[in-house]
C-alpha positions in Angstrom: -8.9 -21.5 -25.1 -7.4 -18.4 -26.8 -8.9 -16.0 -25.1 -7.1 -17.5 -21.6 -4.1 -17.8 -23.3 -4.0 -14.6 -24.2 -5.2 -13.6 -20.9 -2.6 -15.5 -19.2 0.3 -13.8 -21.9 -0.8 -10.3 -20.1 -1.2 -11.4 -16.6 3.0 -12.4 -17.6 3.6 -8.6 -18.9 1.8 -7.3 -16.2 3.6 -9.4 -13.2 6.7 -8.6 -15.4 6.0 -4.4 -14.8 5.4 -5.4 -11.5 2.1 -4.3 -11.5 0.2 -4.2 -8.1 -3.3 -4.7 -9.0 -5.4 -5.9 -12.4 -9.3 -5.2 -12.7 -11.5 -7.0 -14.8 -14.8 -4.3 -14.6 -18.7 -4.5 -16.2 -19.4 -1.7 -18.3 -22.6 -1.2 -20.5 -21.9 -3.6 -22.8 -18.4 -5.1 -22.3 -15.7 -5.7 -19.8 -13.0 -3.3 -18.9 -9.3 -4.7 -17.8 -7.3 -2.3 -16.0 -4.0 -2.6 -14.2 -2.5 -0.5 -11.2 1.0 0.2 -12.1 2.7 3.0 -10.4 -0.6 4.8 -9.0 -1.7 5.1 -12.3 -4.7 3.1 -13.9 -4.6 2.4 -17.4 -6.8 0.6 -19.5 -5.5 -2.5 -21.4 -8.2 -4.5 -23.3 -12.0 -4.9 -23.5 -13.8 -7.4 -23.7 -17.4 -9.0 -24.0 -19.5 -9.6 -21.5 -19.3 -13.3 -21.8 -16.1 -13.2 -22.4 -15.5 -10.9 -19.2 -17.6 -13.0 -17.3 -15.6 -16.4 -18.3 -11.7 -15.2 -17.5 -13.5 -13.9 -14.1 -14.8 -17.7 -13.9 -11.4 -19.5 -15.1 -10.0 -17.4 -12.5 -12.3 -18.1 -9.4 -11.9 -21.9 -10.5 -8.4 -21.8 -10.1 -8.7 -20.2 -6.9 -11.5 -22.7 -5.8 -14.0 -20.2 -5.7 -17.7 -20.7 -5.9 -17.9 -20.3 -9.8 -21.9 -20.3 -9.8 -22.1 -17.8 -7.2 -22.2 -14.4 -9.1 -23.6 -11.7 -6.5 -22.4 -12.4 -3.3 -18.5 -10.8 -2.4 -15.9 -14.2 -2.6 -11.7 -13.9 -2.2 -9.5 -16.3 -2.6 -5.9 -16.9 -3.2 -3.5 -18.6 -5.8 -0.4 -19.5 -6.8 0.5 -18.2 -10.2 3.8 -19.9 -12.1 5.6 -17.4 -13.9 9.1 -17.0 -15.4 12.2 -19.7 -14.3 10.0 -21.9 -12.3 8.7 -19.8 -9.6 5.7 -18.8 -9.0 3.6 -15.5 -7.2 1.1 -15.7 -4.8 -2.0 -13.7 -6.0 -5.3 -12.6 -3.8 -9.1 -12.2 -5.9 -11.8 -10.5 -4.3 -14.8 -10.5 -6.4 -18.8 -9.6 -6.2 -21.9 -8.7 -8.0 -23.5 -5.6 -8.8 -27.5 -5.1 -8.8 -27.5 -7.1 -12.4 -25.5 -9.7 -11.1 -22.5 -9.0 -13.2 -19.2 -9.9 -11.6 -16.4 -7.6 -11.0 -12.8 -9.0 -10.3 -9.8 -7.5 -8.6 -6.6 -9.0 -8.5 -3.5 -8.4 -6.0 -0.3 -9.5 -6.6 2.0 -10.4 -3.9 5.2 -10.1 -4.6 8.6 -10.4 -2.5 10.6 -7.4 -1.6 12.6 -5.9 -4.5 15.7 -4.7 -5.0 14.4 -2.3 -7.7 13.2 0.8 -5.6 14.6 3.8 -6.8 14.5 7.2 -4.3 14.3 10.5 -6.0 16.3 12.1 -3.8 18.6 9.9 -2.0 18.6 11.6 1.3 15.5 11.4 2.2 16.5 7.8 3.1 18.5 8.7 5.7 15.9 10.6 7.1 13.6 7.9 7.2 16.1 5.1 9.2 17.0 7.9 11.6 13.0 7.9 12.6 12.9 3.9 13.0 15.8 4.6 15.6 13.6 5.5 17.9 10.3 3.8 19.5 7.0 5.3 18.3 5.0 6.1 15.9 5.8 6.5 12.4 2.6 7.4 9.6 2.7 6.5 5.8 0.1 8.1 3.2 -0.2 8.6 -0.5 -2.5 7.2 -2.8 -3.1 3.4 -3.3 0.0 1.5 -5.1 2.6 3.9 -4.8 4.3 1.7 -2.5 3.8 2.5 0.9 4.1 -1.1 2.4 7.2 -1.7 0.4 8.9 1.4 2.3 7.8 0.1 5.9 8.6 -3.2 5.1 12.6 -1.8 3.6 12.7 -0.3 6.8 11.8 -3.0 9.0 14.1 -5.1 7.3 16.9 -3.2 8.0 16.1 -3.5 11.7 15.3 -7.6 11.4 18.4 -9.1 13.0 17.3 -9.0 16.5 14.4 -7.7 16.3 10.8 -9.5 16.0 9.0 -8.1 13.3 4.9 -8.7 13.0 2.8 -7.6 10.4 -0.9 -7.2 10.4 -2.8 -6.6 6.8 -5.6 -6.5 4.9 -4.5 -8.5 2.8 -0.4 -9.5 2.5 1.1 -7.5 0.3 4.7 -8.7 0.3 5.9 -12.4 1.3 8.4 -11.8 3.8 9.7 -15.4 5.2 11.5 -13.0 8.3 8.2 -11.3 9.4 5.2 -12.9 11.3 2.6 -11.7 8.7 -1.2 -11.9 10.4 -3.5 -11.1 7.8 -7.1 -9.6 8.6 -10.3 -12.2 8.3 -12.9 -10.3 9.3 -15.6 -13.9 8.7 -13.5 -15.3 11.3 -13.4 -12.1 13.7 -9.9 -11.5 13.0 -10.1 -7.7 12.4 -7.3 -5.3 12.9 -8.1 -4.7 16.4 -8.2 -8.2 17.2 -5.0 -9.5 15.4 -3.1 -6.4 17.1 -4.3 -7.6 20.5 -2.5 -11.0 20.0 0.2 -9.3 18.8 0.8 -7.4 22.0 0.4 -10.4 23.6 3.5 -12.0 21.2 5.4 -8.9 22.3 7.0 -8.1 18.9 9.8 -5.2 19.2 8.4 -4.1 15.3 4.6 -4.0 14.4 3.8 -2.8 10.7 0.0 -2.0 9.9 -1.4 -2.0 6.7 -4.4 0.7 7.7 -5.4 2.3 10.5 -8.7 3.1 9.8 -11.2 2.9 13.0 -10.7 4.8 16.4 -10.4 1.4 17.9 -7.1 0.9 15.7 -5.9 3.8 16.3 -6.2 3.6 19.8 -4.2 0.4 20.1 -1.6 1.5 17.5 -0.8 4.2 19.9 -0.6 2.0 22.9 1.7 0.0 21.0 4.1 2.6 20.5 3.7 4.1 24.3 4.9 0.8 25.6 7.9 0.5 23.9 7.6 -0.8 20.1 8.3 0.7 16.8 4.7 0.6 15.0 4.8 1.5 11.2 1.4 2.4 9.8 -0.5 3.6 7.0 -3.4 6.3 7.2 -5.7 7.7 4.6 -4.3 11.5 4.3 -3.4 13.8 1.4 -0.5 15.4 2.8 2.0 14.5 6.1 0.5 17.3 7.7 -3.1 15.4 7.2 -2.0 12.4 8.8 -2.4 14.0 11.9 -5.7 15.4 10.8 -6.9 11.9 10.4 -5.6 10.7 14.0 -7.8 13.9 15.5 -10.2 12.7 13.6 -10.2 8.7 15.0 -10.1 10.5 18.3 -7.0 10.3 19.2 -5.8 13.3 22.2 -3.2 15.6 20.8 -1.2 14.9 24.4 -1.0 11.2 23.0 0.2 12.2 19.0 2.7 14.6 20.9 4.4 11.2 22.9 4.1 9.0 20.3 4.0 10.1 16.8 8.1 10.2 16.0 7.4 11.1 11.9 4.7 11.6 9.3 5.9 10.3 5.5 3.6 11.5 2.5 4.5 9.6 -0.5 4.2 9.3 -4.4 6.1 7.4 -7.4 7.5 10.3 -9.9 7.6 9.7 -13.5 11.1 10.1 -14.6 12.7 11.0 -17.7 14.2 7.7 -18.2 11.0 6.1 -18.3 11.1 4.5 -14.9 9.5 5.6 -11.7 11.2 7.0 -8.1 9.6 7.4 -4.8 9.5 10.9 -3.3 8.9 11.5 0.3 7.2 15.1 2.2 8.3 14.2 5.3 7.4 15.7 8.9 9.8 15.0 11.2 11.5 16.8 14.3 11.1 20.6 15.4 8.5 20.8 12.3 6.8 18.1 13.6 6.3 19.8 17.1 5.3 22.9 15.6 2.5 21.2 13.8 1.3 19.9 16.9 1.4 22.6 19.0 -0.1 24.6 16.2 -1.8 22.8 13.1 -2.0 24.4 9.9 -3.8 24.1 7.0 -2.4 20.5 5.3 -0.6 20.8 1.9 2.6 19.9 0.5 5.6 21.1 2.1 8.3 23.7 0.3 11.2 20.7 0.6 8.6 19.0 -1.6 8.2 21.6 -3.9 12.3 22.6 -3.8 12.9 18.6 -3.9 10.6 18.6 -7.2 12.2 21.7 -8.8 15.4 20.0 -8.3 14.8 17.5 -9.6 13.9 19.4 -13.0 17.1 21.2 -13.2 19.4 17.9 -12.7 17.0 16.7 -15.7 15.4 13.8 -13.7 11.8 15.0 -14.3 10.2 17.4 -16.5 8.6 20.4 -15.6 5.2 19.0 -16.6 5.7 16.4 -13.9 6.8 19.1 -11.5 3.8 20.5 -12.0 1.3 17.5 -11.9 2.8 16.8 -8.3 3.1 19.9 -6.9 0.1 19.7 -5.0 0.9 16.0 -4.1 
């Protein structure tokens, strides 16, 4: 059992870092374990094959996952115990490549923390003025830079009074304050579906974790025409994309004029102190209706570039970092 002790030691350092997602990967002749930390995958262990294969199987068995079944796609959930006495929900999706060897990913949920630093406080501000009104607000940036944490910071700052629903693919934050829907495609509960009982539950907040189809899209949008704040992530590289990608699900520019109220673009900045701050390119206001009424060509903002040299001369970041995310 040393090798799942061990294994369950990291998953401890990992939770501890507040990792969002570990990977447990075939290669030729060995496993790979990964972790998402930050938007940044690093590699931190390999194993054998058959000793790959058997942490994915102690896993699935504590899930109560089909542990014989290698090649078809499985999820489950658990909960994990970790430090004092608590414990973290964590999601597993798994499934099987041509040669029937296994790949594992692992989400883990936690609840909303106190520890979410803002490279440039202001930006905040900026950000709660936009939930003011009704609409549509847009979040991008790569995977794990935490763009659910920042819609579900601001919806909780609008909770007391409000009804706040979630729908996602899967939870990504326990939030006891929020009715969190979560997508089951087996069971036809896809997004469109769950936001179509949502309207019916006539929530004054929705947060979605993707839109990603023109059907989504299109109901996200009449969301935020009749009245409801609607917080949603899209696949873009810039704010300025993230109108792109509406276009693109076929939503009419005369719609994304009366309902998108801001577009946030965001990344997690290495900082000099070792630790990690969110930085927002945000579109918002008389640049937002300039972008509508005459798109340009995407890319970073020059607040985001200012906002990043800045940062450099109040010694926050180094120039090398500058330059890694100048181009987002």
């Amino acid at each position: 059992m040393d090798l799942e002790r061990n294994f369950t030691r990291t998953l401890a350092t990992v939770i501890n870092q507040r990792a969002s997602d570990l990977y447990l990967l075939p290669r030729v002749r060995e496993y790979e374990l990964l972790v998402l930390e930050a938007g940044e995958l690093t590699r931190l262990a390999q194993y054998s094959l058959a000793e790959g294969q058997r942490l994915i199987s102690y896993l699935k068995y504590q899930a109560d996952m089909a542990v014989s079944e290698h090649r078809r796609p499985q999820t489950g959930s658990l909960r994990w115990p970790v430090a004092n006495g608590s414990s973290l929900d964590l999601r597993l999706s798994t499934v099987g490549d041509y040669r029937g060897r296994e790949s594992l990913v692992v989400r883990f949920i936690y609840q909303l923390s106190d520890h979410y630093r803002l490279l440039v406080p202001d930006q905040w501000e900026s950000l709660t003025a936009g939930c003011r009104q009704r609409g549509l607000m847009l979040f991008s940036g790569p995977m794990g830079v935490g763009k659910t944490t920042t819609m579900y910071r601001l919806a909780r700052q609008l909770k007391e009074g409000h009804v706040v629903m979630t729908i996602e693919d899967p939870v990504e934050i326990d939030e006891p304050a929020f009715i969190q829907l979560q997508v089951n495609e087996l069971a036809q509960m896809g997004y469109q579906d769950l936001l179509r009982v949502g309207l019916r539950h006539r929530p004054d907040i929705f947060i979605i974790g993707e839109i990603r189809d023109p059907e989504t899209a299109k109901i996200a949008v009449r969301a935020a025409l009749s009245g409801h704040l609607v917080l949603a992530t899209v696949h873009a590289r810039s704010a300025r994309g993230g109108l792109a990608r509406l276009r693109q699900l076929g939503v009419a520019d005369h719609y994304l004029a009366q309902t998108v109220t801001s577009i946030c673009y965001q990344r997690l900045v290495e900082q000099c102190d070792g630790k990690a701050a969110v930085l927002f390119d945000l579109l918002a206001g008389e640049e937002l209706k300039s972008e509508l009424a005459a798109p340009g060509e995407g890319g970073m903002s020059d607040a985001w570039q200012a906002n990043l040299q800045a940062a450099v001369a109040r010694q926050q970041i180094s120039a090398e970092t500058a330059e890694k995310y100048q181009a987002g």
